[in-house]
N, C-alpha and C positions, 0 to 999 in steps of 0.2 A: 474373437479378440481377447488376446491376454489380457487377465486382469493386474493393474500395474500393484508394485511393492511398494513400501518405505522400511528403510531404517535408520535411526538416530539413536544419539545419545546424549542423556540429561545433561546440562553444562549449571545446573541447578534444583532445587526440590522442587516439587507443587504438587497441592495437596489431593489434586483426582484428577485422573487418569486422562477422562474424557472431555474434561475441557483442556487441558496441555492440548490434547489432540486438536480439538475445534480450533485452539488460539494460534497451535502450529500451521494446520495446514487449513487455512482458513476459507480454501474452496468449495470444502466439506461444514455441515453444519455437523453440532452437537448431538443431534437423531440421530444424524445417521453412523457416528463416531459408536454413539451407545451399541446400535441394531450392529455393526462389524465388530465390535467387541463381543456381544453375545454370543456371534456365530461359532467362536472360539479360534479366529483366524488368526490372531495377536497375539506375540508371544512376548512377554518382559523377562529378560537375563535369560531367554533360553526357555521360559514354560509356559502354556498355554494358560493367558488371564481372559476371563471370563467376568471377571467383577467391575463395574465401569466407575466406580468410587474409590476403586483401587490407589492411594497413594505412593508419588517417587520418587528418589531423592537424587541427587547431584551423582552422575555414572552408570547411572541405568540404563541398560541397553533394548528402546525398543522397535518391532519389527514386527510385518507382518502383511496384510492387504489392507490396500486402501478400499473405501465406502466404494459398493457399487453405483458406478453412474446411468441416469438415463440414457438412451440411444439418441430422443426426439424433444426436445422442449415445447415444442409444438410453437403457439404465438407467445406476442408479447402482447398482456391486457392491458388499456388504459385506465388509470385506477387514482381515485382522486387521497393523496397523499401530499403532507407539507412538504416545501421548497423553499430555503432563505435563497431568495431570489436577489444577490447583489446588478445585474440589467439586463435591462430585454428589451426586445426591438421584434420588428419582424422576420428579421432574418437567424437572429440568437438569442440566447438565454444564456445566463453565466450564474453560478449557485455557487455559496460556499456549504460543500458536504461534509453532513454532521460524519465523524466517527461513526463505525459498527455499522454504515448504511452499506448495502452493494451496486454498484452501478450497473450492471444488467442482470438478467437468468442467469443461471448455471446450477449445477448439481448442489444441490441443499436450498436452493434460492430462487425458486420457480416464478414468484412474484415478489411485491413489495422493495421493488427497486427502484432506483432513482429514474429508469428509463419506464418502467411500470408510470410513475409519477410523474414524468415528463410526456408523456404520450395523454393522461389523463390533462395536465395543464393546458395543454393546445388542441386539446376537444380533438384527439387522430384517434382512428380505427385500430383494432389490433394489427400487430404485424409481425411476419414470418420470422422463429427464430429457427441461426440455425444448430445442428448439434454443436455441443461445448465441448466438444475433445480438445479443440486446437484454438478455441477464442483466445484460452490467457499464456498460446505460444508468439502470436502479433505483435509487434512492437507497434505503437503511437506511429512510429514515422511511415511502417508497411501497410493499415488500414485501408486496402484499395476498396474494399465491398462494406464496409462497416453497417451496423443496422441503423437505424434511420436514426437522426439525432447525435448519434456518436462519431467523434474526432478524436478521444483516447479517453484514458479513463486513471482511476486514482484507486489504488488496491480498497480493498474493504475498511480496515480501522485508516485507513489517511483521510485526513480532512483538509478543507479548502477549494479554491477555485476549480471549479469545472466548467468549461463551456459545451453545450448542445446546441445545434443549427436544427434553424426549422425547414429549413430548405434543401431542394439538393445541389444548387448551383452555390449556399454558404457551405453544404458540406465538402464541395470541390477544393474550393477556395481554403477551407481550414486546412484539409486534405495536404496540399500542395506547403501551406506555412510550413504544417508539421515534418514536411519530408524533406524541404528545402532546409530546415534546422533558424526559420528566423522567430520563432517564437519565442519569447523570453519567459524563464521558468524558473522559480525559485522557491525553494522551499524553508521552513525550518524542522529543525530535527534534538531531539536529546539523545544523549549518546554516553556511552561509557566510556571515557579516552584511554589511550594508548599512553601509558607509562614512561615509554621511549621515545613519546614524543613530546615531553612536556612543554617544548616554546614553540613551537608549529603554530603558527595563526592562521595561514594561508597555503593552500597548496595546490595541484591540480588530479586529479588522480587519470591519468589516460591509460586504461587498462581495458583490454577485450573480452566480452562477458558470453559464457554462452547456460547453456542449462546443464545444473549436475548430472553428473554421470551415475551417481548413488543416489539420490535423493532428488526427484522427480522436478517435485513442485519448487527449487531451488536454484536462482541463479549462481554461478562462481565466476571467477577474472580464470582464464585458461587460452591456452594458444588455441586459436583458431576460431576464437570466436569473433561476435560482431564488435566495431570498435564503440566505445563507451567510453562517453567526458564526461567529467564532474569538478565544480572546483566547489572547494569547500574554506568558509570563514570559520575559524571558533571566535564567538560573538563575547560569550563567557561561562568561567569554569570555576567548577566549587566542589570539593571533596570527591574528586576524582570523577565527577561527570561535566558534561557541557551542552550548553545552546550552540548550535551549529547553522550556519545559514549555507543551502546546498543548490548550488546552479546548475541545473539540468541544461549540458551541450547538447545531448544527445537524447534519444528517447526510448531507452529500452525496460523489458520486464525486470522492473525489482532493480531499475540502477542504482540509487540512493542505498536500498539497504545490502547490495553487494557489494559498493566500493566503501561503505564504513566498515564490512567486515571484513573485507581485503587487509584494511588499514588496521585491524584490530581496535576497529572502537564501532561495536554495533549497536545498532537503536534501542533502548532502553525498552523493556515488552515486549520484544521481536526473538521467540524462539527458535524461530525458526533457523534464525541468523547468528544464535548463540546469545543474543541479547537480555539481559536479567530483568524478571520481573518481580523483584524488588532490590533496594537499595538502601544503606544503612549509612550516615554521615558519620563523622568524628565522634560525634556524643552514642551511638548507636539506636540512631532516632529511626525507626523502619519508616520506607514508601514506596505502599502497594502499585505496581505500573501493571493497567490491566491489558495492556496492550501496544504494537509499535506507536511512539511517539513523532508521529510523521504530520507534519501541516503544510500542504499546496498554500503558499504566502500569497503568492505576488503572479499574475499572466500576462504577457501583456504577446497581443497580435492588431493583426491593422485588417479592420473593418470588411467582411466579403463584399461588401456592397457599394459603399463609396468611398473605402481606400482607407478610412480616417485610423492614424492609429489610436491603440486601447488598452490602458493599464487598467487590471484590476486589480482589487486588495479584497481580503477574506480574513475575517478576524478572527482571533484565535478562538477557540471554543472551552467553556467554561474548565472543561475536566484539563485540560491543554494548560491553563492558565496557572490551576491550582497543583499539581505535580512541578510545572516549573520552578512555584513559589517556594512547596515544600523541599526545593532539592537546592531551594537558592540559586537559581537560575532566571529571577526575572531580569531584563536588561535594562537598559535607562530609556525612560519614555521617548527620548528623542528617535532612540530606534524604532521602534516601531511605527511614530509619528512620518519620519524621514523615507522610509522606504529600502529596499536592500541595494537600489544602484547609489546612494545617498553612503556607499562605506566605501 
């Protein structure tokens, strides 16, 4: 099996090497960023780096091998790890996930997941994982074999609403929501706007997303891909960024942060995406964004079991709260009090 490349280019400085790396392609941990640097696989502007504190600044061109991945994850262990558990029942569980957490195995992330944690909650056996080549190529709505407990899932730094079935006759049932599109999904997002668009409040973005052509771990809007909705509120805006509320139509990898970068306004911490992790206001007051500013808001689906429907909410999470403040981005308590179909 080929092993796959990356190449990019800075759209900003940061100060070592191998975390840009970890924050970029966040499938890969920081080890293993270090251990493929070492190898001398990595090349910055054209020469082989080897130094992993290596700093880079805005245009630098880098390229090279991605981290070797496992073949076999082997199981999932059930592992007694905290859960803000917003309800549960016997048929589900719905958690708001902290940031930085991963929702299953994969390459850099062999345990210590939220489904690690979810399996230890409800006292289950280990269970068979299977290889992660093609886990985070599934969209939410294609999950026909998911591993147990999972209905979709929420990238690493997004936090918010997640639901896991305990069952398999609820994970049918979620199954079918997700594919039938009656889920309702909302998110909120920081964002760096778009210049050109300065009175846009409302729009829809309906553009077809499929995986970069260059850049592996990346979705873009391109002919032929799968179709992807999103409509987007700007809630409010201050010195050239904004609160954004983003309704997921559809449910594909990475649609939030491909259709803000289509738009030219990507998620603040999101290198991936081009998005700056940090930001300077009028007074040139700096703030650090150590990562995509993405928060799963609001779910709402109707009950596997006896139909009922079910809104949940997920509070924002401390770090979420205080980047907003500092960027003057908090909104007026009735928003968040009211809910996002409340606009």
């Amino acid at each position: 099996m080929t092993r796959p490349t990356f190449s990019i280019v800075l759209e900003a400085d940061h100060p070592r090497c191998d975390r840009f790396l970890a924050n970029t392609f966040s499938d890969f941990s920081r080890t293993q960023w270090e251990a493929t640097i070492k190898e001398g696989v990595i090349r910055l502007n054209g020469e082989v780096m080897t130094k992993t504190s290596t700093s880079l600044v805005m245009g630098d061109h880098l390229e090279g091998f991605e981290p070797h991945a496992p073949q076999d994850l082997g199981h999932v262990e059930p592992q007694d790890l905290p859960l803000t558990i917003l309800y549960e029942d016997d048929s589900i569980l719905v958690i708001n996930k902290e940031p930085d957490r991963v929702v299953h195995p994969g390459p850099g992330h062999p345990d210590g997941t939220i489904l690690n944690a979810f399996l230890g909650h409800i006292h289950a056996q280990a269970c068979p994982m299977p290889a992660a080549s093609s886990a985070e190529d599934i969209d939410d709505e294609d999950m026909e074999q998911p591993l147990l407990g999972l209905v979709h899932r929420l990238d690493r730094f997004t936090s918010g609403c997640l639901c896991l079935t305990k069952t398999r006759e609820a994970q049918l049932s979620l199954q079918q929501q997700f594919k039938q599109r009656t889920v309702k999904k909302f998110y909120l997002a920081l964002v760096r706007l778009n210049k050109r668009m300065p009175h846009v409040q409302q729009w829809l973005v309906d553009q077809p997303i499929a995986r970069d052509r260059r850049y592996r771990l990346r979705m873009t809007v391109q002919a032929g891909g799968r179709p992807s909705q999103t409509r987007f509120t700007l809630i409010k805006s201050s010195n050239g960024v904004g609160l954004m509320l983003c309704e997921l139509l559809t449910g594909r990898t990475h649609q939030i942060r491909a259709h803000l970068a289509h738009a030219n306004m990507p998620l603040l911490g999101d290198p991936l995406y081009a998005g700056p992790s940090e930001w300077k206001n009028d007074q040139r007051d700096q703030t650090l964004i150590p990562h995509p500013m993405l928060h799963a808001w609001s779910l709402g689906i109707v009950h596997p079991k006896d139909q009922r429907p079910l809104t949940f909410w997920a509070e924002l999470h401390p770090g979420f709260i205080s980047i907003m403040a500092q960027l003057g981005l908090t909104p007026d308590p009735d928003f968040l009090t009211k809910g996002p179909e409340a606009r």
